[in-house]
C-alpha angles and dihedrals in degrees: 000000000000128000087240091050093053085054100047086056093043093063096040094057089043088057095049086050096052092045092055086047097047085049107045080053095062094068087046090045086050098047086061094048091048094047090040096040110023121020097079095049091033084052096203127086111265087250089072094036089057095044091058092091132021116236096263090061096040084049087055095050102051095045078053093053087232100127089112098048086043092052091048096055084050111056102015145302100276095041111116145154140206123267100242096058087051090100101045091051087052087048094054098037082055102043088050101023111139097276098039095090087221112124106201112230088225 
């Protein structure tokens, strides 16, 4: 191999490793804004929040750009957040939905 093709793989495989990193982040991200933002007016642990939909359902959602809407019929007509955190709240709904096998730690 040349030196410019070990370089060329060394910075593909640096790239795939910080992807999986960024996103791995965003649930935990998420976890914080939901315990920060939501769980006092949601009035339920995230653990429940999350388990109210599999990841099939949350996936939908999302791709519906209904996560506010969604947020909303949980935890009661008012409660709202900010656009920018909706992806970190579907990160984290996903990571921990109902058939994920991930318990949250909030």
């Amino acid at each position: 191999m040349t030196k410019f093709s070990k370089l060329a793989l060394a910075a593909l495989l640096g790239m795939a490793v910080m992807t999986t990193t960024a996103t791995a982040g965003d649930a935990a991200k998420g976890q914080k804004l939901y315990s920060k933002k939501l769980k006092g007016p949601c009035k339920m642990t995230g653990a429940d929040f999350a388990a109210k939909h599999s990841q099939d359902q949350w996936e939908e959602i999302n791709e519906a750009k209904k996560m506010s809407e969604e947020i909303a019929k949980i935890c009661g007509e008012g409660v709202s957040i900010k656009d920018k955190f909706i992806p970190f709240i579907y990160d984290f709904a996903y990571e921990f939905a109902n058939d994920s096998g991930n318990v949250p730690s909030c």
